[in-house]
C-alpha positions in Angstrom: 43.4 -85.0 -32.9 41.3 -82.1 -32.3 39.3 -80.5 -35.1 37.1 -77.1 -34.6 33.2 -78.0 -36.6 31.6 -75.7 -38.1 27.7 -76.5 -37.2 24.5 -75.8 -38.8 24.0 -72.7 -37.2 27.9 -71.2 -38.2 28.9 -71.5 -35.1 32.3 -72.8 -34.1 32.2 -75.7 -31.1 35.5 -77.0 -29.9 35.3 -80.6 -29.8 37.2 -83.7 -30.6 35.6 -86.0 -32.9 36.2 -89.5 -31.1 37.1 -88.7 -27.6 34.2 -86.2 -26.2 31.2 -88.1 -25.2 27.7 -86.6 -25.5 26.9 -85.5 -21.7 30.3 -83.8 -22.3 28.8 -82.0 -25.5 25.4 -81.1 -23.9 27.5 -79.3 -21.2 29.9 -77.7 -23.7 27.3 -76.5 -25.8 26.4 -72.4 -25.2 23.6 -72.3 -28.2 20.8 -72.9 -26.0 22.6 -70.3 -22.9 20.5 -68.1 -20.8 23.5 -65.4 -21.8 23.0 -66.3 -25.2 19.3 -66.1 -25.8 19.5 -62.9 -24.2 21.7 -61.2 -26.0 19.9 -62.7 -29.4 16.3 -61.0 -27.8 18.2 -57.8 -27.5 19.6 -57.8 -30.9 16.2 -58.6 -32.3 14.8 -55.7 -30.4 17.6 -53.7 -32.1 17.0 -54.8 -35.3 12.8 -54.3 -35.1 13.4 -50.6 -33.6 15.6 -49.9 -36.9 13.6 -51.5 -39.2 10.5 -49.3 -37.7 12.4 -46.2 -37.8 13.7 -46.9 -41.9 10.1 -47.3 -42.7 9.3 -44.4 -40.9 11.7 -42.8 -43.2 10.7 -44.1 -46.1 7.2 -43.1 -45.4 8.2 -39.6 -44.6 10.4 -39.4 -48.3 7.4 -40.8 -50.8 4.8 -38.0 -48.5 7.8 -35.6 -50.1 8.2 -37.0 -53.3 4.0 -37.3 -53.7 4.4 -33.3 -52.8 7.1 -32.8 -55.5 5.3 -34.7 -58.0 2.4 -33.0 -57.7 4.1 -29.5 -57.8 5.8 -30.8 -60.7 2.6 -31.9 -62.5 0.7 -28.5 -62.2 3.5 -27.0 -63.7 3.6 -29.3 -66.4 -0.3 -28.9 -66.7 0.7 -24.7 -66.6 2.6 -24.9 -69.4 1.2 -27.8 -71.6 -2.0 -24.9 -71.1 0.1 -22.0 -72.6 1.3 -24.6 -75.8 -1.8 -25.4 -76.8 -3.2 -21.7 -76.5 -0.2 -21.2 -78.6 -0.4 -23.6 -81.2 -4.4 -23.0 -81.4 -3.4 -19.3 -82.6 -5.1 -17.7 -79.3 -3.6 -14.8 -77.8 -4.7 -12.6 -75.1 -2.9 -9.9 -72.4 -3.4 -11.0 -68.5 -5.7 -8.3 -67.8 -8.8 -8.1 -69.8 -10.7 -6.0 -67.4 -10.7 -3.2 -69.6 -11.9 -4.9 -72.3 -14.8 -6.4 -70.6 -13.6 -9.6 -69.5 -12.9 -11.4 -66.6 -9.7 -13.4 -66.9 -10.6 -17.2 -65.9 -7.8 -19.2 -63.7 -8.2 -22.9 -63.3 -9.6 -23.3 -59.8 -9.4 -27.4 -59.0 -11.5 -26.7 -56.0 -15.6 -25.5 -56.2 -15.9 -22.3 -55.5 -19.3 -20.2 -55.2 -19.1 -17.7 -58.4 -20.1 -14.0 -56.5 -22.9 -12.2 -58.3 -21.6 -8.7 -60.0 -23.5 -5.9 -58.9 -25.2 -3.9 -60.8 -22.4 -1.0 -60.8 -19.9 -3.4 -62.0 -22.3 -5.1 -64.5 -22.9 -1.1 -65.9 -18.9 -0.6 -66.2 -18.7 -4.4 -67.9 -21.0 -3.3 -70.7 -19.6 0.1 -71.1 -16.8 -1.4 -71.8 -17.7 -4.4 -73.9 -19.7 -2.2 -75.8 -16.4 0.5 -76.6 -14.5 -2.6 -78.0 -13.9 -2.8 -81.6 -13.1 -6.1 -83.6 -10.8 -6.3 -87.0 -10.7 -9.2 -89.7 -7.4 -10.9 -91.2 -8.4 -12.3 -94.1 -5.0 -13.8 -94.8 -2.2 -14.0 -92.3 2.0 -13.9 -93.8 3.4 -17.1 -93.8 4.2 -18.8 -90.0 3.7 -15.7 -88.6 2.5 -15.7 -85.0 -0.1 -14.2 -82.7 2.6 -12.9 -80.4 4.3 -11.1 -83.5 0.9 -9.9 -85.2 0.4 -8.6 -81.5 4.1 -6.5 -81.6 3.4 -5.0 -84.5 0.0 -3.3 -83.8 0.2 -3.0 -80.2 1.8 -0.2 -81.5 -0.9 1.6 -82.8 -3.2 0.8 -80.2 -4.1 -1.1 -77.3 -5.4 -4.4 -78.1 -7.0 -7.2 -76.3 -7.6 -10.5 -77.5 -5.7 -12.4 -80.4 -7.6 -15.3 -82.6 -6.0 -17.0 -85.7 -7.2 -20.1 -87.6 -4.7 -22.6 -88.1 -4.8 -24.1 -91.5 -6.0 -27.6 -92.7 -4.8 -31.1 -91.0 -4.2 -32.5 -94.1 -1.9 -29.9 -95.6 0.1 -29.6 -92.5 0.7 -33.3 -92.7 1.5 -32.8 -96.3 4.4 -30.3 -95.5 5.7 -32.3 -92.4 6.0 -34.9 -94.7 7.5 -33.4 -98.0 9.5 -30.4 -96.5 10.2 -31.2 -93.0 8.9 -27.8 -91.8 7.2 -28.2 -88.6 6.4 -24.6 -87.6 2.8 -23.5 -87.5 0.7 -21.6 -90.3 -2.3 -19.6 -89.7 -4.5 -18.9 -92.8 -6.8 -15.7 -90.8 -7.6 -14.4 -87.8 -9.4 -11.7 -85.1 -7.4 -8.8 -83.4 -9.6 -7.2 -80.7 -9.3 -3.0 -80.0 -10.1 -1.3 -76.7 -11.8 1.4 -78.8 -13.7 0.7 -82.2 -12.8 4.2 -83.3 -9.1 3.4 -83.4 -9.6 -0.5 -84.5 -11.7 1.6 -87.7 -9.2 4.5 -88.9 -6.2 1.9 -88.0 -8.1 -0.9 -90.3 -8.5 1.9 -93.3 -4.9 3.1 -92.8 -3.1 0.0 -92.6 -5.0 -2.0 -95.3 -3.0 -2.5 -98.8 -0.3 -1.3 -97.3 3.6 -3.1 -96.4 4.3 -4.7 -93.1 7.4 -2.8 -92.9 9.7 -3.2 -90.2 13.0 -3.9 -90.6 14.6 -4.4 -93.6 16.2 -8.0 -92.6 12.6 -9.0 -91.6 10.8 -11.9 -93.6 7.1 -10.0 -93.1 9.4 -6.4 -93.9 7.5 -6.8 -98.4 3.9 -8.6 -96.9 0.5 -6.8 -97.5 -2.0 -5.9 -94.5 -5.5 -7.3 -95.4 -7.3 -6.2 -92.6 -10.9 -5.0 -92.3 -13.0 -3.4 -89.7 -16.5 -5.2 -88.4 -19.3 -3.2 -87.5 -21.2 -4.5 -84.6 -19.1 -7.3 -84.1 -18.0 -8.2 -80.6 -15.6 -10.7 -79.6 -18.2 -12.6 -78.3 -20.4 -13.1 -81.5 -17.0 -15.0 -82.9 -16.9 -17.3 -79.8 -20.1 -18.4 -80.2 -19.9 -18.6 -84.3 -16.7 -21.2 -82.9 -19.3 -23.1 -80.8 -21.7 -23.2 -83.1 -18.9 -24.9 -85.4 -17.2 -27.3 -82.7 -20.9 -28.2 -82.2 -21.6 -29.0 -85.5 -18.6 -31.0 -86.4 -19.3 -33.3 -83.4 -22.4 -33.8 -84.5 -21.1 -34.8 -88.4 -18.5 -37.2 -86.7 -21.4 -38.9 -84.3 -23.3 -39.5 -87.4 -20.5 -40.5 -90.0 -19.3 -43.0 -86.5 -23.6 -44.3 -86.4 -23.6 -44.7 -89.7 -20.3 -46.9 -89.6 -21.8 -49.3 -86.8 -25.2 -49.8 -88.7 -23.1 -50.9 -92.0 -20.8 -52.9 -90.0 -23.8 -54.5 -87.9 -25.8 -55.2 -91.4 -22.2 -57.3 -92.5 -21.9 -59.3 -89.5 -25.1 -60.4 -89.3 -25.3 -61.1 -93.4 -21.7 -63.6 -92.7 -24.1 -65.5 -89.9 -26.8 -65.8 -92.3 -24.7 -66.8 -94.7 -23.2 -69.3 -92.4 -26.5 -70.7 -91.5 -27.7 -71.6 -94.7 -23.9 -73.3 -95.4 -25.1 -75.3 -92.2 -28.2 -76.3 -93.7 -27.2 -77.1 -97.1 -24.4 -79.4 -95.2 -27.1 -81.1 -92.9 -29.3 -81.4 -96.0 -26.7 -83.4 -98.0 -25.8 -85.5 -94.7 -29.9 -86.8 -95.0 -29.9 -87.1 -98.5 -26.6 -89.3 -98.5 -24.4 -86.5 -100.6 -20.6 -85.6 -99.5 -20.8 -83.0 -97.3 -18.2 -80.8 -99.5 -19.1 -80.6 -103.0 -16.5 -81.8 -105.4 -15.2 -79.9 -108.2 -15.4 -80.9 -111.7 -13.4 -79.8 -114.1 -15.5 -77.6 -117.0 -14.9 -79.6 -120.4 -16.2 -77.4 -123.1 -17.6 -78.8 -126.6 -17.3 -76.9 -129.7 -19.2 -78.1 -133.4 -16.9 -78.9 -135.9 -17.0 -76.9 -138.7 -17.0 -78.7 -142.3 -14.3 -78.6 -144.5 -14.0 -75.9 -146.8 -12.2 -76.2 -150.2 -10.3 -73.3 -151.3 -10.0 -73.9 -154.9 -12.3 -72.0 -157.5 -13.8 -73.7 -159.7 -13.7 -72.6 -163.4 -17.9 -73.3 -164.1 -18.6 -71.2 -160.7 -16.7 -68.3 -160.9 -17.1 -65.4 -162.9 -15.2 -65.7 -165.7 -18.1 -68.2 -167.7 -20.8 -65.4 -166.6 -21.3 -64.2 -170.4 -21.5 -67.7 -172.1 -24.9 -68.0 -170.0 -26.0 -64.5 -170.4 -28.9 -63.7 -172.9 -27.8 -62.0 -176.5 -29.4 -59.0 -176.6 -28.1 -58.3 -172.9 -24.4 -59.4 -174.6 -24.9 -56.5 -177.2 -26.4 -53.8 -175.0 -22.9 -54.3 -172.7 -20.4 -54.6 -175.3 -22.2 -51.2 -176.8 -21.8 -49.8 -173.8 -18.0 -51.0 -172.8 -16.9 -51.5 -176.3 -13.5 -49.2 -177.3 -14.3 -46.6 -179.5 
C-alpha cells in the first residue's frame, strides 16, 4: 500500500513505505535537481530585488513624513508664538515701521544684520521721537489687548499694546474656586503714532464710560488712562528688563541660600552619625551593650504626715479670753459692750 509522506521540507515524495529501496529513493528524489535549485536561485533573486525596492519605498515615505513633520512643527511653533504673546497681554500691528520699529521674524538660519544708513537712521528717530505713550492704571475685567485695541484704534492709530497680567497666586485662586479660566489684566501701555493725539485723546477719554453697545459687558466701565511725557516705548522695555533681571537674581539667591541650609543639615546628620559610631566603639572596649537599655523612670515622692482634722477646744479661739489680761477684758467689753 502506497502512502504520499510529507518530508521535512513540505514537500510531497511518492513512495511506498516497504517496497522502494534506497537507490530507488536517491533517483526519485528531485530536492537536490539542477531544475530545482535553479528555479529556487531565481526566486531568491526575485524575492532580494522586492525586498530592495520596499525599502527603497519606505525610505522615500519617512524622507516625506520627516518633511511633513517638520512643516507641521513650525506651524505649531507659529502659533504656540502668537498664544503666548496673547496670554502675556502683548499686542502689536505687523507693520511697525511707522512707529519706529523694525518688526523682528524668527530667522533659524545666521544671517549678517545690514547696517542702516544714516538717512534711514534720521527717518527711525523722527519717528520714534513723534510717538506718544498712554498709561492704564486699571484694565475692566478679562478684557483683552485685541479689544482695548478696537476700541481706540478708533481714535487714532496706535502701535504697540502692553498689559500686565495679574498675580499667579490669585489666578490659581479663581481656577480653583470659580472655575474661570479666562485671563485678567490688572494695567497696561497703549502706544500713539503721534503724542499730540495720544495727549488730547488721554484728557478726553479719562473718567469717562466705555460705551459701546448697550449689550456690551465694558458698555458702564470707566477709562483711567493718562498721558506720559517723555516716555517712549522703549524706556518700558527696559524698566521690564530691569525687572525680569532682578527677579532672577532674587530666585538665584533664595535657590543659594536653600543649598547652603540643606548642605549645613547633611553634613550635621554625618556628624551626628560619627559620634553614634564612636560612642558605640567606645562601649564595645569598655565591655557595655552596644544599645543602651531603657529603664523605666520610678519616681519617689515624701510622704506627708498625718493631719488631724479635729479642733481642739484648749487651741481654738473660743478659750482666747480666759487667758487674756483684765484690764485688756474691760477695755473690750467697754468698747463691744451693748448700750
Amino acid at each position: 500500500m502506497s502512502n504520499k509522506k510529507e518530508d521535512l521540507f513540505g514537500l510531497n515524495n511518492d513512495s511506498e513505505e516497504e517496497d522502494v529501496s534506497l537507490d530507488e529513493e536517491e533517483q526519485e528524489d528531485s530536492r537536490f535537481s539542477k531544475s530545482r535549485l535553479q528555479k529556487q536561485s531565481l526566486s531568491d533573486e526575485d524575492s532580494e530585488a522586492d525586498s530592495d525596492a520596499e525599502e527603497s519605498e519606505a525610505e522615500d515615505t519617512d524622507v516625506d513624513m520627516e518633511e511633513k513633520t517638520a512643516a507641521d512643527d513650525n506651524d505649531d511653533e507659529s502659533e504656540d508664538d502668537d498664544n503666548e504673546l496673547d496670554a502675556e497681554g502683548y499686542d502689536a500691528p505687523k507693520d511697525l515701521s511707522a512707529f519706529g520699529a523694525t518688526t523682528k521674524k524668527r530667522v533659524r538660519t545666521a544671517k549678517k544684520v545690514k547696517s542702516l544708513t544714516p538717512e534711514e537712521l534720521e527717518k527711525f528717530e523722527k519717528a520714534r521721537k513723534k510717538t506718544g505713550v498712554c498709561y492704564l492704571s486699571r484694565i475692566p475685567l478679562f478684557m483683552k489687548p485685541s479689544r482695548v485695541r478696537s476700541l481706540l484704534e478708533k481714535h487714532g492709530e496706535i502701535g504697540r499694546i502692553y498689559l500686565v497680567p495679574e498675580d499667579g497666586k490669585v489666578t490659581a485662586r479663581r481656577k480653583k474656586y470659580t472655575k474661570n479660566r479666562r485671563t485678567n489684566f490688572t494695567e497696561g501701555w497703549v502706544e500713539f503714532k503721534d503724542k499730540a493725539i495720544a495727549k488730547a485723546l488721554a484728557e478726553h477719554l479719562n473718567m469717562k464710560e466705555i460705551g459701546g453697545k448697550r449689550k456690551s459687558q465694558y458698555y458702564h466701565d470707566m477709562w483711567n488712562i493718562k498721558y506720559l511725557p517723555k516716555f517712549k516705548w522703549n524706556h518700558l522695555t527696559e524698566h521690564m528688563a530691569h525687572e525680569k533681571q532682578a527677579r532672577q537674581q532674587r530666585l538665584r539667591n533664595e535657590i543659594a541660600q536653600s543649598n547652603r541650609e540643606n548642605k549645613t543639615y547633611i553634613q550635621n546628620v554625618e556628624r551626628a552619625k560619627m559620634l553614634q559610631n564612636m560612642e558605640q566603639k567606645k562601649r564595645k572596649r569598655e565591655g557595655e551593650p552596644t544599645t543602651p537599655v531603657k529603664q523605666k523612670i520610678q519616681r519617689t515622692f515624701e510622704q506627708r504626715g498625718n493631719v488631724n482634722r479635729e479642733v481642739d477646744p484648749k487651741k481654738s479661739g473660743k478659750n482666747a479670753m480666759d487667758k487674756m489680761d483684765s484690764n485688756l477684758k474691760g477695755v473690750l467689753g467697754s468698747i463691744f459692750s451693748k448700750k
